[in-house]
C-alpha positions as CSV (number, residue, x, y, z in Angstrom):
1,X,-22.5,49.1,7.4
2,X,-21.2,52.4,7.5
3,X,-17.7,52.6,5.2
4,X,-15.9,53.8,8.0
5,X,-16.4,51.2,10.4
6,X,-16.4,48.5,7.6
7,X,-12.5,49.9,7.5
8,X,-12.2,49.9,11.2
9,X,-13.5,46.6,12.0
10,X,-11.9,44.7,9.5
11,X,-9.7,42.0,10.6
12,X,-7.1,39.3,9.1
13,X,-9.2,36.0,10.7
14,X,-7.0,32.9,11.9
15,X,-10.6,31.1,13.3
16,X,-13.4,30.6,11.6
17,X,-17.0,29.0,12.6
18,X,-17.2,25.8,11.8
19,X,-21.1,25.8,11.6
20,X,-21.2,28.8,9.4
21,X,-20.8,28.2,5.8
22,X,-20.1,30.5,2.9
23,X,-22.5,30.5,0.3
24,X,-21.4,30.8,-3.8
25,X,-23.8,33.4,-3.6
26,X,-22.0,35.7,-1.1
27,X,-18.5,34.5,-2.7
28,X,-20.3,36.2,-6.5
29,X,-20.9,39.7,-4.1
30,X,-17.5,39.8,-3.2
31,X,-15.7,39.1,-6.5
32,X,-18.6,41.9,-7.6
33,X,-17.1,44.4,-5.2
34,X,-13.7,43.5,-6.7
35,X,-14.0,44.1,-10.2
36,X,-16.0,48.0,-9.2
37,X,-12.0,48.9,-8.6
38,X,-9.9,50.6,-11.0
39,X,-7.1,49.0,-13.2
40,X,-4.5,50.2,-15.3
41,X,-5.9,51.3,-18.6
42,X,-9.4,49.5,-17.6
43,X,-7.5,46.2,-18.3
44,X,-9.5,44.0,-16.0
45,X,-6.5,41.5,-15.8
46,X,-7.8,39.9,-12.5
47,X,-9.2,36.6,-11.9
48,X,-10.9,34.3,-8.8
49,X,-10.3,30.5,-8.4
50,X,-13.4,30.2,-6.1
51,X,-13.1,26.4,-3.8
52,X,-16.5,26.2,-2.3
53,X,-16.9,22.1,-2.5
54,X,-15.8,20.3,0.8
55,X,-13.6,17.8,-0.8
56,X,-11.5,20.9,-3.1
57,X,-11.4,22.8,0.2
58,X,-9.4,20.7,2.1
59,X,-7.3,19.4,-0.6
60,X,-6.1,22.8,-1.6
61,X,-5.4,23.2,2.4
62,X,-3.8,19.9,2.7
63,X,-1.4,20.0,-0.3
64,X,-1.2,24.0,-1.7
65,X,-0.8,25.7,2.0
66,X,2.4,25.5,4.7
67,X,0.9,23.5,7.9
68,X,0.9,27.5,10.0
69,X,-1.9,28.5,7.2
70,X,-3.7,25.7,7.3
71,X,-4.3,26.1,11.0
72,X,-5.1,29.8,10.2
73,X,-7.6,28.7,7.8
74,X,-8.8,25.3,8.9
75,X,-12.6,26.4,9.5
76,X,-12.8,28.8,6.4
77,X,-15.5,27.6,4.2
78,X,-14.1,29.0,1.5
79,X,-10.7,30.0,-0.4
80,X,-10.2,32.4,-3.5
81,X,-7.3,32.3,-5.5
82,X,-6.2,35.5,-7.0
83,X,-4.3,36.2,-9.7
84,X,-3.9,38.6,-12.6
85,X,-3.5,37.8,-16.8
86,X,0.7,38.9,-17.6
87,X,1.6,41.4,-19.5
88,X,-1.1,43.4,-19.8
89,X,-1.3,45.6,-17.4
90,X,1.4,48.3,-17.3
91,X,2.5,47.0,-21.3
92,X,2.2,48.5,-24.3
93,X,-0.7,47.2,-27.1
94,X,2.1,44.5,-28.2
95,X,1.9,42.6,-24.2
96,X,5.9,42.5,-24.3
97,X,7.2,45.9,-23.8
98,X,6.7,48.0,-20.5
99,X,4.9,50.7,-20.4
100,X,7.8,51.9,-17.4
101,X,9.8,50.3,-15.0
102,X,7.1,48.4,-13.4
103,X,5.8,45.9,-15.9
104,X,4.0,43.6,-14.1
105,X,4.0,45.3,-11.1
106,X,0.8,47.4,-12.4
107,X,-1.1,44.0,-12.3
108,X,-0.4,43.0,-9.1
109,X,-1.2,46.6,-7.9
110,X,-4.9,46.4,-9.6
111,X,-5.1,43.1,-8.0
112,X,-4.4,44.4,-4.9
113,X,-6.9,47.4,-5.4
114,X,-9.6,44.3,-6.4
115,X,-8.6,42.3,-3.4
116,X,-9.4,45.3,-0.9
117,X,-12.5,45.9,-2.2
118,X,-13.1,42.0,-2.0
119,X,-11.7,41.9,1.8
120,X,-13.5,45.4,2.7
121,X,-17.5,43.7,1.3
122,X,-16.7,40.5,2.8
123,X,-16.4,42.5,6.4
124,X,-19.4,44.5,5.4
125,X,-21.4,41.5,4.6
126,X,-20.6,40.1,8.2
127,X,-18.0,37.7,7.3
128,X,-13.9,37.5,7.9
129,X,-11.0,36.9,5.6
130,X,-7.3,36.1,6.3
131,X,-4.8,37.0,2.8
132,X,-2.0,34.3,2.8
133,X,1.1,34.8,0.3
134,X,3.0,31.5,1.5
135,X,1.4,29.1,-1.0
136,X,2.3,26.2,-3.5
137,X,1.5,28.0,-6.5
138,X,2.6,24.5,-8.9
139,X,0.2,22.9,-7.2
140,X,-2.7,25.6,-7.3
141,X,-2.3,25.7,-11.3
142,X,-2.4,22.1,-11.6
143,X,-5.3,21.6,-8.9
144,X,-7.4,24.8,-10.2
145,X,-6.2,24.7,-13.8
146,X,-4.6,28.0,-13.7
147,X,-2.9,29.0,-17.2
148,X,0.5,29.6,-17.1
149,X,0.1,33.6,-18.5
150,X,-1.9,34.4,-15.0
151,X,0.3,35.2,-11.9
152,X,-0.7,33.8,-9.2
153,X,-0.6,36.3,-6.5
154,X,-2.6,35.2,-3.2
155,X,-5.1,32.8,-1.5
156,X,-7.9,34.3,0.6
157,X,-9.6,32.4,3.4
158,X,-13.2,33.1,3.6
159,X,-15.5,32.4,6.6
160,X,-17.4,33.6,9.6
161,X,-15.4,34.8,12.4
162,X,-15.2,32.7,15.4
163,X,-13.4,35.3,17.4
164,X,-13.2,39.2,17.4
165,X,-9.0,39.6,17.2
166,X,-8.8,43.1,19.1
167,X,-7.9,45.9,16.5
168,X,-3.2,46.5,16.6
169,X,-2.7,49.6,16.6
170,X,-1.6,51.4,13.4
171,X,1.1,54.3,12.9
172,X,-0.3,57.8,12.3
173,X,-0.3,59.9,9.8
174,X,2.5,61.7,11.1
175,X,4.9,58.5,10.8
176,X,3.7,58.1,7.3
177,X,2.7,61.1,5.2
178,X,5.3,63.5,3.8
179,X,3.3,67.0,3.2
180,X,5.3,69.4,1.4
């Protein structure tokens, strides 16, 4: 697909096909797509939790999800976990001192930059994603073992669309940019 209308088309998906399943196989070409984007100092801090196995899949919905994204995600045949390694991005060589005010805040901005690429392939492989920040994250680490020194940032439904969601409209660039 053309990147354009990969952008354009993209949608945050609340209903999935129930019929269509995800295959580890697509899930490996859109943690691929992730890791092409940049990170602070080439730092690579970000990591996938993949749930692909039925019986994972609904217990992570059942007990790591509020009851309004569970219904958002109830069909996905899929969730990633993101998260990011601590300290390392936007930190000096000694993983305790900032680099600047941020700290941490690089890592979740390269996460972020490897989660669009994720959510932009997944569209462009014909499949739909919904980006959920209301999440038990004590019970994802002790469901997915996920150490204590990675933040845990976001859980990603993945899935074919059972709907097209018409596109909402979006400011321009005159309500956003600043050109001086």
């Amino acid at each position: 697909m053309e990147f354009q209308k990969v952008i354009e088309s993209r949608r945050s998906m609340r209903k999935y096909n129930p019929e269509k399943k995800v295959s580890e196989e697509m899930i490996r070409e859109l943690i691929d797509a992730a890791i092409q984007a940049p990170s602070w100092k080439n730092s690579q801090t970000a990591r996938y939790y993949c749930v692909l196995s039925e019986k994972m899949l609904e217990t992570v919905k059942r007990e790591c999800l509020p009851e309004f994204n569970q219904r958002n995600c109830k069909d996905a045949s899929a969730i990633i976990v993101t998260a990011y390694k601590m300290n390392k991005a936007g930190f000096e060589a000694d993983h305790e001192t900032p680099t600047n005010e941020l700290g941490n805040g690089w890592g979740i901005y390269d996460l972020g930059l490897h989660n669009e690429n994720l959510i932009l392939k997944a569209a462009d492989l014909g499949l739909a994603t919904l980006i959920m920040g209301i999440r038990n994250v004590d019970k994802l680490r002790e469901l997915l073992n996920i150490p204590e020194e990675q933040q845990i940032v976001s859980v990603i439904s993945v899935g074919y669309p059972a709907d097209e969601p018409k596109r909402p409209v979006r400011k321009s660039i005159d309500d956003i940019a600043v050109f001086c």
